[in-house]
C-alpha positions, 0 to 999 in steps of 0.5 A: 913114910906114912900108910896110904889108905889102899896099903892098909886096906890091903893089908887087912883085906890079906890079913882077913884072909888068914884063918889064924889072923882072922882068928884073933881079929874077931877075939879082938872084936868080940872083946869090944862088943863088936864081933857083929861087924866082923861076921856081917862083912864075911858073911857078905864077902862069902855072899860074893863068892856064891855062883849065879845060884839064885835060890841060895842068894835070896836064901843067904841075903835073907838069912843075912837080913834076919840075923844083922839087920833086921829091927833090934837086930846088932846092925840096926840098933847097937849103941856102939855101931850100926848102919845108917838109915840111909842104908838099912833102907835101901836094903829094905826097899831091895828085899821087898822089890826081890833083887836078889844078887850077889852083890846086894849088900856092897855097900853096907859091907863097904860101910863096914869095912871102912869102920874097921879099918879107920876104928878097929885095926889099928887099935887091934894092931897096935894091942898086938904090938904090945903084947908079950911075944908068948902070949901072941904065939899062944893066941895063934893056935886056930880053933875058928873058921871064917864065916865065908869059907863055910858059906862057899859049902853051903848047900841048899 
């Protein structure tokens, strides 16, 4: 029976948030050149789960610009990835009309999951398959920390 497109979205969703699981999600993505994909989504998964605090969401959503997106930045230009036009626009027109919300980057960050699902996890699911078991558990020692949990302490 093949995997409807909600299951595996689901699984991955879960899977992000396992700290070990994410860990070796984003080692996978950073051997791919990719990393930026990853940190973009949970910095805008994190940007969600702020309280109506106005002030620290127009501070993340323009940190979130400068460091993604902004011109020669990985979002906007990477050869490998990128957003399209279309959308880095209408992010563009949003940040010069300050509307401000936490749900300001939906969806690029729908975007980008859609292009980690289709392109990423499953070549990442199927490298776990065929690694050796010792390997696998050696990788599963966590030293890392997803970024939207470190977002929900933020303060400014």
């Amino acid at each position: 029976m093949p995997i409807l497109n909600s299951d595996l979205r689901k699984e991955f969703l879960t899977y992000l948030n396992q700290p070990e699981s994410c860990e070796l999600f984003y080692m996978y993505m950073k051997s791919e050149q990719l990393e930026y994909v990853l940190e973009f989504y949970l910095a805008c998964d994190g940007l969600k789960n702020l309280i109506n605090d106005k002030k620290t969401q127009s501070s993340i959503i323009t940190l979130i610009y400068k460091y993604y997106l902004s011109n020669r930045k990985s979002l906007s230009s990477s050869k490998i990835f990128s957003l399209p036009d279309y959308l880095l626009s209408s992010i563009k027109q949003r940040l010069i009309k300050h509307e401000y919300h936490v749900r300001f980057y939906e969806q690029a960050q729908e975007y980008v999951l859609k292009y980690m699902l289709q392109m990423c996890y499953p070549k990442f699911f199927i490298e776990q398959q065929n690694l050796p078991q010792t390997k696998r558990q050696a990788l599963t020692i966590s030293t890392f920390s997803p970024m939207y949990k470190r977002l929900r302490s933020f303060t400014f």
